[in-house]
N, C-alpha and C positions, 0 to 999 in steps of 0.2 A: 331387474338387472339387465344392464343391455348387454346383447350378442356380439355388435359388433368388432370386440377383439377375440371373439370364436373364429375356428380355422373352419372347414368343411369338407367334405371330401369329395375329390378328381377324380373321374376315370379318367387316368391318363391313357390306360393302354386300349382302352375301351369294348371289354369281355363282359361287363356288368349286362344280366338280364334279369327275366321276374323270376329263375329259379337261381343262376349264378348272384351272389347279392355280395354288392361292393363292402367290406366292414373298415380297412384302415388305407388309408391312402397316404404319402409324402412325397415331397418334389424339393429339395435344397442345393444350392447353386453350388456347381463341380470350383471344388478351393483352390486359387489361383496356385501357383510354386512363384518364389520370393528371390529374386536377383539382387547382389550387392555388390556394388564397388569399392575397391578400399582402394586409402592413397598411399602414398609414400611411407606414412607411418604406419599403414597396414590397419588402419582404423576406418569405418564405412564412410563413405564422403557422398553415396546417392545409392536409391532402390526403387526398382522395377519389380513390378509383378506380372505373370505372363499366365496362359495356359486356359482362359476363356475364347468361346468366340468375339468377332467384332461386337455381335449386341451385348453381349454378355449375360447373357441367358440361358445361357446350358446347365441342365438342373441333371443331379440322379434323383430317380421317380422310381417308389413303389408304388403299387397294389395288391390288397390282398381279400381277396372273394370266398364265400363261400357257397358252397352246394346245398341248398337248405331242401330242393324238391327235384323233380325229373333226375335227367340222365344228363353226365358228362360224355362227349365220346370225343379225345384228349390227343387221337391219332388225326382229330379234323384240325387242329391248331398247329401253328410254325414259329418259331422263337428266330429273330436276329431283329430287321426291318419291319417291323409290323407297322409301319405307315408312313408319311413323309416327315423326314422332322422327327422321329420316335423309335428305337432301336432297345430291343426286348433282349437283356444279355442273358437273363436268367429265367425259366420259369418250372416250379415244381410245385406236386401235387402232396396232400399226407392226409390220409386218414387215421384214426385212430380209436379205441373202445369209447364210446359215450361223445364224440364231437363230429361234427358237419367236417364232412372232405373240405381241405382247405385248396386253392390255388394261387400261387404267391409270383407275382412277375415283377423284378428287378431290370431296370434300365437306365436309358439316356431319352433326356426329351430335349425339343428346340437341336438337336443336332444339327450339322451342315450333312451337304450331297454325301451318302454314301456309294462309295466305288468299290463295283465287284470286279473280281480277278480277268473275268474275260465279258465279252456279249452272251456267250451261254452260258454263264452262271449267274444267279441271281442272289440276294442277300439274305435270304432264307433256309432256315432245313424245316424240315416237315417231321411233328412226330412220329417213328414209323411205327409202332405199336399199338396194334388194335385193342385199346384199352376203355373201358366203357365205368364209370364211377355213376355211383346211385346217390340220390338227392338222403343220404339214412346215416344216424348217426352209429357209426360202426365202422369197425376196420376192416380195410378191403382189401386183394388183393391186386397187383399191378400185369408183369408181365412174369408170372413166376405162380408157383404152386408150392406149398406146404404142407407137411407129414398130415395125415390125420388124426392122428396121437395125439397133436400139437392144435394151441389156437394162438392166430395172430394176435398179437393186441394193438401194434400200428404199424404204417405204411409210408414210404417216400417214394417219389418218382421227381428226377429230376432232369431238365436240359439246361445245358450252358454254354456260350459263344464268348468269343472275348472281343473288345470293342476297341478300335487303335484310333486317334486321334490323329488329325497328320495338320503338323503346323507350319506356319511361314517363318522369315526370316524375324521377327517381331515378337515369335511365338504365340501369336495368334493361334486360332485352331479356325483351320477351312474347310476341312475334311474329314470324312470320319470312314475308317475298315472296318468290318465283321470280319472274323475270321474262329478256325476251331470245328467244335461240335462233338460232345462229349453227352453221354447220357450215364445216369446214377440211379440205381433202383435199392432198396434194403426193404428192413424192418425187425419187429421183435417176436419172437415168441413165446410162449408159456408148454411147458411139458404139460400133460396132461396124463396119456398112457404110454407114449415113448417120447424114446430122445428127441430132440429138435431135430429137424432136417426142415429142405425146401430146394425145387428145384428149377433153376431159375430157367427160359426156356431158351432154346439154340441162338448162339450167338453171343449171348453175353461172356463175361467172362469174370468169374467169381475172384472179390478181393475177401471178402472175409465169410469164414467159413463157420457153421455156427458150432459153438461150443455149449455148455452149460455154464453159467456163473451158477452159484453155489450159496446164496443166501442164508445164514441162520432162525429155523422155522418161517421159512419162505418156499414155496413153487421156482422150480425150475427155472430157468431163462433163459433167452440166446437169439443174439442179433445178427442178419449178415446180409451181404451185399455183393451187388457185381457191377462193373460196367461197360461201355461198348461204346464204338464212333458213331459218330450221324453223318448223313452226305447231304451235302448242297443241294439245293433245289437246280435244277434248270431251269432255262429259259424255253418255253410251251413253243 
């Protein structure tokens, strides 16, 4: 059987190593928006589509890695610009009981010049949390601490930037803003000898608080979350 209508997989964002291991990749072209003109009779008489760049190449791009050996250390990575042409809006981490820490980075590729706010800002944040994930399939914790009562059974850390487009008169797209920086941490637990708790450490700020769901001939459970701003990089 031939291959040749097999797809394969990109780094687009380019974090694949011999312990980080690239497993799904996608890149599909950002969907134009549809202009119509109606005439007299309010019926369409011509249409336009707008909202690529001039080549028309501007793709939203996942990847997604896994930690199959060594160490992650997750505070040396920075989400927005990650290279020319390549703007990283999203990227989060999950561990979980029984699977390889996962890293998931959502974007824009082929983008146009990104413009930052001034000369000493640059289009980057930096994760600030010294977070270290092990190549082991097991649930880890992030920037937060758990009852000992209690065992995790999985893990999210997340960063996120939002991406603005800036068009011409044509609706072309010539420029592209980062802006934002928002970070997301949770996860689940199982009671064990006491209630859920966890506690997340200075700075964040707690959205959900854990409670117990309440199963029939089920263990305990209880999920919660916090989160907090990022700041822009500077310019060195």
């Amino acid at each position: 059987m031939s291959s040749t209508n097999f797809g394969a997989l990109t780094d687009h964002f380019g974090y694949a190593s011999a312990d980080l291991i690239l497993v799904e990749s996608s890149a599909v072209p950002v969907a134009r928006s549809v202009e119509r003109a109606e005439d007299d009779a309010g019926d369409y008489a011509d249409i336009h589509t707008h909202g690529q760049n001039a080549a028309g190449d501007l793709k939203d791009a996942t990847n997604v890695y896994e930690l199959q050996s060594g160490t992650l250390v997750i505070d040396t990575l920075d989400i927005g610009e990650s290279a020319a042409g390549a703007i990283a809006s999203n990227m989060s981490w999950a561990t979980s009981n029984g699977g390889w820490p996962r890293m998931t980075i959502t974007g824009q590729i082929n983008t146009e010049t990104v413009v930052a706010p001034t000369a000493l800002l640059l289009n980057t944040w930096s994760i600030p949390d010294a977070i270290t994930l092990t190549g082991q399939k097991k649930a880890q914790v992030f920037d937060f601490a758990v009852d000992a009562g209690t065992r995790l059974t999985d893990s999210t850390y997340e960063a996120g930037v939002e991406i603005t487009p800036t068009t011409n008169g044509l609706g072309i797209v010539v420029a592209h803003g980062v802006s934002g920086g928002q970070l997301t941490q949770g996860g689940t637990v199982t009671r064990i000898t006491a209630a859920p708790a966890w506690s997340p450490t200075a700075g964040w700020e707690e959205v959900q608080i854990p409670g117990e769901e309440e199963p029939q001939a089920g263990y305990h459970t209880a999920s919660f979350s916090a989160e907090k701003n990022m700041d822009r990089d500077a310019a060195p």
